[in-house]
C-alpha positions in Angstrom: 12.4 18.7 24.4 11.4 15.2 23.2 7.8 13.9 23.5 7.1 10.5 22.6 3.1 9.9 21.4 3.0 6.6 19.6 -0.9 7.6 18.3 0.3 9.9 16.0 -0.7 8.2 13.1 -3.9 7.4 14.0 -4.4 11.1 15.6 -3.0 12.7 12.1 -5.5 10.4 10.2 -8.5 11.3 12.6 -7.6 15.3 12.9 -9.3 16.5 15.8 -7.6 18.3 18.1 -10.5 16.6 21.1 -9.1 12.8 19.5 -9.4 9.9 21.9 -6.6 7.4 21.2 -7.4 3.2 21.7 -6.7 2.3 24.9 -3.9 0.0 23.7 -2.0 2.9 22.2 -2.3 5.1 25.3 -0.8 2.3 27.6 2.3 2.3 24.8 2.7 5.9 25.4 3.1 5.0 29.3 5.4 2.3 29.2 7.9 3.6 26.7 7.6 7.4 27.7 11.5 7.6 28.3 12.4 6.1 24.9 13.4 9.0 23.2 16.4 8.8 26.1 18.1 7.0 23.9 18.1 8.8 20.5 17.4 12.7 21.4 21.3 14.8 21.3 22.8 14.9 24.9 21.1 17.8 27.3 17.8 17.3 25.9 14.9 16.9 28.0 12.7 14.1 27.8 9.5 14.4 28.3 7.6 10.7 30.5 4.1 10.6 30.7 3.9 8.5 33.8 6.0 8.4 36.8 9.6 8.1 36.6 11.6 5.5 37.5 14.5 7.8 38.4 17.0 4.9 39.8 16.3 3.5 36.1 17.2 7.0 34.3 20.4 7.7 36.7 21.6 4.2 36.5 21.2 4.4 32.2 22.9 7.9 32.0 26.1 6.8 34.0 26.7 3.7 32.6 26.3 5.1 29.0 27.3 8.7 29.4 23.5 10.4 28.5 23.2 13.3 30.2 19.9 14.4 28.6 17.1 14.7 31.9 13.6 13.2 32.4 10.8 15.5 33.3 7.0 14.5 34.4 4.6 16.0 31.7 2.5 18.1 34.6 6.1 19.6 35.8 7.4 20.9 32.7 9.1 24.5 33.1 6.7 26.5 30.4 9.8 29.3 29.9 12.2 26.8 29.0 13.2 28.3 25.3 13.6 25.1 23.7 12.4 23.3 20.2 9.4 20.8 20.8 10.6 17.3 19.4 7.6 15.0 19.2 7.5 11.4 17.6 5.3 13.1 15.2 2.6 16.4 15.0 -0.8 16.1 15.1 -4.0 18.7 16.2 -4.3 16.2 19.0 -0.8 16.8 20.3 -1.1 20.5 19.7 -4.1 20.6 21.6 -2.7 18.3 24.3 0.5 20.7 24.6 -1.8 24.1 25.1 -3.5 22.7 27.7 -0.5 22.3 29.6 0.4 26.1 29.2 2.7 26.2 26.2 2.9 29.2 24.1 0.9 28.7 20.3 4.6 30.3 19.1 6.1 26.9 19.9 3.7 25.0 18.4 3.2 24.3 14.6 0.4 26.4 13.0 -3.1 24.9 11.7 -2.1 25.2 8.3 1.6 23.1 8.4 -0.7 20.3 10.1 -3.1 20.1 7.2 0.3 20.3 5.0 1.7 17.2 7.5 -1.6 15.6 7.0 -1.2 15.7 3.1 2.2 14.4 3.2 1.5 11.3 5.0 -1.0 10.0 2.7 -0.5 7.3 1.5 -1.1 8.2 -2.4 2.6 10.0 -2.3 4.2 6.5 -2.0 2.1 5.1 -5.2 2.8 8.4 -7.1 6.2 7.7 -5.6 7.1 4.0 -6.9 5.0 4.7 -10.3 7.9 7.5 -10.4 10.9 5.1 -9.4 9.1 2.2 -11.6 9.4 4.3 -14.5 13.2 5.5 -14.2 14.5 2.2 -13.1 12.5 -0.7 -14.9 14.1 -3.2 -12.9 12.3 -2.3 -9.6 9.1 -4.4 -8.5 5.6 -3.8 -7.6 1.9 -2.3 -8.3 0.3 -0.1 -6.2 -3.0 2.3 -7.3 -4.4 4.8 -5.3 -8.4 4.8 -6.1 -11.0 6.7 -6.1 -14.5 5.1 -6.7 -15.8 1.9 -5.7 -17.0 1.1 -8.6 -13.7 1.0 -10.1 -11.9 -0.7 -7.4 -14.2 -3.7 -7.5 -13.3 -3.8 -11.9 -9.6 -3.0 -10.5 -9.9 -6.1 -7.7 -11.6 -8.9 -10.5 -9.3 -8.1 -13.3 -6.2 -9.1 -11.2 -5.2 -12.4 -10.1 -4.1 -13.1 -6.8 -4.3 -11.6 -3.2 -4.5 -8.2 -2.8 -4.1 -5.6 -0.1 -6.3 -2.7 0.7 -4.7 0.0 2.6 -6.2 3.4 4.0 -4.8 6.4 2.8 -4.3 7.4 6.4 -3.7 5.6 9.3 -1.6 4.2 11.6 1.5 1.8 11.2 0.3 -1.8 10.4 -3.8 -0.3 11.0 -5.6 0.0 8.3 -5.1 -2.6 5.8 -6.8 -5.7 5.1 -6.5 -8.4 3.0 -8.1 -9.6 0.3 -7.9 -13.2 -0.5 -10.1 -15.3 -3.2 -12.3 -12.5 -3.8 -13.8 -9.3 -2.2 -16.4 -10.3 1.0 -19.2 -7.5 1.8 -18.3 -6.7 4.6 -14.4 -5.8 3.2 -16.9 -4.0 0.2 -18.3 -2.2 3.4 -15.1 -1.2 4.8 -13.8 0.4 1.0 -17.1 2.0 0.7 -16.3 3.8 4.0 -12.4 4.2 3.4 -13.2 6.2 0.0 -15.7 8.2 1.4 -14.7 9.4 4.4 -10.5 9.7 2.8 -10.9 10.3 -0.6 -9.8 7.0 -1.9 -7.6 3.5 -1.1 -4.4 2.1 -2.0 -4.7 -1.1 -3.6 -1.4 -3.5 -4.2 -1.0 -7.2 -4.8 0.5 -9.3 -2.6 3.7 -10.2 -3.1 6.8 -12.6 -1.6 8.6 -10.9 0.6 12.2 -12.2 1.6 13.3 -9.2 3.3 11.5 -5.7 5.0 14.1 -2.9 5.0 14.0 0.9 4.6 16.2 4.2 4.3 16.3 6.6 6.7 16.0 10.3 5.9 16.2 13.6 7.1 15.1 17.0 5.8 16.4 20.5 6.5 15.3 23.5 4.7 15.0 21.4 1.6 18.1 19.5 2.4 17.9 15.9 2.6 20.1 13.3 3.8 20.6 9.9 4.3 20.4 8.6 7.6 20.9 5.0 7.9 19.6 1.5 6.8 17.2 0.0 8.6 16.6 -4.0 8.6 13.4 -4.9 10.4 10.5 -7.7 10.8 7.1 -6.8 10.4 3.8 -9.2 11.2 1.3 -10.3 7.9 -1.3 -7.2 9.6 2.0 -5.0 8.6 2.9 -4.1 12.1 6.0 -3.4 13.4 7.7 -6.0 15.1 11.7 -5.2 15.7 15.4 -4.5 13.8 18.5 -6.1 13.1 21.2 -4.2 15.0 23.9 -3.9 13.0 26.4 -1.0 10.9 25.0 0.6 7.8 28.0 -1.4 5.8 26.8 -4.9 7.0 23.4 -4.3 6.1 24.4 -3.2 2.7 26.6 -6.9 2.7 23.3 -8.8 4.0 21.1 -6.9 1.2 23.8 -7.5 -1.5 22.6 -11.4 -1.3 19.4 -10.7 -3.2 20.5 -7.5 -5.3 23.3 -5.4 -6.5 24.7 -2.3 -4.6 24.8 -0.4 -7.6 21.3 -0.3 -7.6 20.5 0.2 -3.7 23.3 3.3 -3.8 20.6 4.2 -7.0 18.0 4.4 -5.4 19.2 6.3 -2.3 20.7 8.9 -4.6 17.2 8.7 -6.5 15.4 9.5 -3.4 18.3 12.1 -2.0 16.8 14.5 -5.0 12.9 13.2 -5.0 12.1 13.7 -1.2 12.8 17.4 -0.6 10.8 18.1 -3.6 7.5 16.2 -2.8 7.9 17.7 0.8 9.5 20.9 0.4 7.8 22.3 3.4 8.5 19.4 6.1 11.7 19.3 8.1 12.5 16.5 10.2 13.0 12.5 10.2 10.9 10.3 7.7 11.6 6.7 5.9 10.9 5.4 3.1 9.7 1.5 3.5 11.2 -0.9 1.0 10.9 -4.7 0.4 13.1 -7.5 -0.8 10.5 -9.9 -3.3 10.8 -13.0 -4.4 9.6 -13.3 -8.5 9.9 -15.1 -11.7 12.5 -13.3 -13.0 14.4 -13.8 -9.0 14.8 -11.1 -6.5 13.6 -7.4 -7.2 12.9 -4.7 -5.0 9.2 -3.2 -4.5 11.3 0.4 -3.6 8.4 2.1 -2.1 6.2 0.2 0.0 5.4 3.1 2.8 6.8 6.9 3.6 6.8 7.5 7.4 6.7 11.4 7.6 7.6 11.1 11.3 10.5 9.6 13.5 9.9 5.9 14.0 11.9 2.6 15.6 14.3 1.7 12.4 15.8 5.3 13.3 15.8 4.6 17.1 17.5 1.6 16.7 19.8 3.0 14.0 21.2 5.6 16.4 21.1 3.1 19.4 23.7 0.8 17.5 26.0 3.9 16.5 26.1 5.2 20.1 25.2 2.4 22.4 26.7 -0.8 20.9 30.1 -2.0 20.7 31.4 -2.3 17.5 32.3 -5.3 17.0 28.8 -6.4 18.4 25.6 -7.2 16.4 21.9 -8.0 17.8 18.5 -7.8 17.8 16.1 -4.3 18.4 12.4 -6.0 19.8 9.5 -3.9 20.7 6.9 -6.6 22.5 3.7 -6.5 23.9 2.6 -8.8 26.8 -1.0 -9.6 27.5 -1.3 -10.7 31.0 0.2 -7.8 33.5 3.1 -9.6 35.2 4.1 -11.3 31.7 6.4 -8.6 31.1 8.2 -8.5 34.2 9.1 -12.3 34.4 10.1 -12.1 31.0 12.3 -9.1 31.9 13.6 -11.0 35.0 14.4 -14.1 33.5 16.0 -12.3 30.6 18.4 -10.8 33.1 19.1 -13.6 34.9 19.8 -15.5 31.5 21.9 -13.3 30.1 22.9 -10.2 32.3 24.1 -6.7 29.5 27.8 -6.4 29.6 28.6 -2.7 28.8 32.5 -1.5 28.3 33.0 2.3 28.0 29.6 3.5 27.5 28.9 0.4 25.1 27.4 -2.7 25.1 29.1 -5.5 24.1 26.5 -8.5 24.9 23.5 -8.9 27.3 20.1 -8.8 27.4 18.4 -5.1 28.4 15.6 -3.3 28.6 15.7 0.3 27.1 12.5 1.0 29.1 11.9 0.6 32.6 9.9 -2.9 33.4 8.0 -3.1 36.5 4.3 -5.4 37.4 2.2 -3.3 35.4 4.1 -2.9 32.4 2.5 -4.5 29.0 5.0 -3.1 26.3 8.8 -3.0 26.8 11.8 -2.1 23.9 14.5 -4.3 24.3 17.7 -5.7 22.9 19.7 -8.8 23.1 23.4 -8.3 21.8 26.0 -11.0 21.0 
């Protein structure tokens, strides 16, 4: 059973089970409830949070063989004996889940969420790239995870350039702000809160980024493996914005521009024996975010920028191209957001009309299409465009 809830970051950071999520992330939830349609194994159940566009679902799973179902969250069976597959666990989600009548045996104890909670800070990625830094002197990149104010402030003036400071915990492109030509006191304000109410801050320079991409990972009883490549855009606040669809193999060819693939196939390896030992209790999807940089000395890699201990869009979009597209097709993966309610659905219309998806044996070879249903109320919609 697959439950989409986008705020888990934010509800993981905030850990109270009675959390209230912005009203921004809860209309996400909504609109892209069915996603996981596309990247849970056949006969799964996924689980929408609004109502269901059923003519949407039917019409997906025969034109591209799915035949996992879509279930209201107030209908669910309670003595279906299934695993529980969210985007991500929180004491929100857990909470949310008993309230709708689920056993605590399906659930993950109090403890493993404080053990989630301490993986997904953001200090394991510092201690992480010092790591990779320090066994392959040829990767890029400063990142310190600080305690006191006091020394962040001597940390901030003794470095030139822009900087970023980043909360320990928070949600994907949330939490960070930038500091340019010296530290305001209001930002002084903010870091005075973020240390005492987390434990500390990340600080990192900024640097020229050519290219965002990560590696995709799974872990298994301490087993790890790679998953995929994932080639993405994100905004200046950091935020997600969509992926390049393409194979594992022409990513690699794209990346090989800037550096060698001796040293990405490194790295993977690197991280293949790292990650199961910095998690050893945590079993699912995570990624490691990486960055292709611009310097003096030409293009390095900062090999470490964020580790998402949670599913997330670079994976979606990964296992959408291997199943969903033809193969001799490339495109785009976009995750937008529309203002004005009606914005979407023009948008979705006149994509359609435009350029209508041509699908061939459960694949599609070209076309515009929305992997979530569109209608007059919807603000967020997943889509792709494939050529």
């Amino acid at each position: 059973m697959h439950v989409f809830n986008p705020e888990n970051d934010l509800a993981l950071a905030n850990f109270s089970p009675n959390y209230t999520p912005p009203a921004s992330i809860i209309k996400l939830g909504l609109d892209l409830s069915i996603l996981p349609f596309w990247f849970a194994p056949n006969n799964s159940i996924i689980i929408s949070q609004t109502d269901i566009d059923n003519i949407f679902v039917e019409k997906l799973g025969i034109e591209f063989g799915i035949k996992s179902s879509v279930i209201g969250i107030k209908n669910i069976p309670l003595d279906l004996d299934c695993d529980i597959n969210p985007w991500g666990w929180s004491p929100y989600l857990v909470n949310k889940l008993i309230s709708l009548g689920f056993s605590l045996n399906k659930l993950p104890s109090s403890e493993y969420l404080e053990v989630l909670r301490d993986y997904s800070n953001r200090k394991n990625a510092v201690r992480m790239l010092s790591e990779l830094k320090n066994q392959y002197p040829q990767f890029y990149g400063e990142s310190s995870f600080i305690t006191d104010l006091d020394e962040l402030l001597v940390h901030l003036l003794s470095a030139e350039g822009d900087k970023a400071l980043k909360m320990p915990l928070s949600g994907s492109g949330r939490g960070l702000i930038w500091i340019l030509n010296g530290i305001t006191d209001k930002q002084t304000d903010w870091a005075r809160r973020v240390i005492k109410t987390q434990g500390g801050i990340v600080a990192e320079p900024k640097l020229d980024k050519v290219q965002d991409f990560a590696m995709e990972f799974s872990i298994r009883n301490r087993i790890s493996k790679f998953e995929g490549y994932s080639l993405f855009e994100s905004a200046a606040s950091g935020a997600y914005m969509g992926n390049v669809l393409m194979s594992d193999n022409d990513i690699e060819v794209e990346l090989s521009k800037y550096i060698s693939l001796e040293m990405l196939h490194g790295l993977r390896f690197t991280l293949l024996e790292k990650l199961p030992n910095y998690f050893p209790m945590y079993n699912g999807f995570l990624g490691v975010d990486m960055m292709v940089c611009n310097t003096d000395d030409g293009y390095k890699i900062q090999p470490c920028i964020e580790i998402n201990m949670r599913m997330n869009m670079g994976l979606v979009s990964h296992i959408f191209y291997n199943r969903y597209v033809h193969s001799n097709s490339k495109g785009v993966f976009k995750v937008e957001y529309f203002k004005r309610l009606g914005d979407a659905f023009q948008f979705h219309q006149d994509m359609l009309t435009a350029n209508p998806p041509i699908v061939e044996d459960g694949r599609i070879k070209s076309g515009y299409m929305s992997l979530t249903p569109v209608n007059k109320d919807t603000k967020y919609v997943v889509w792709v465009e494939i050529a």
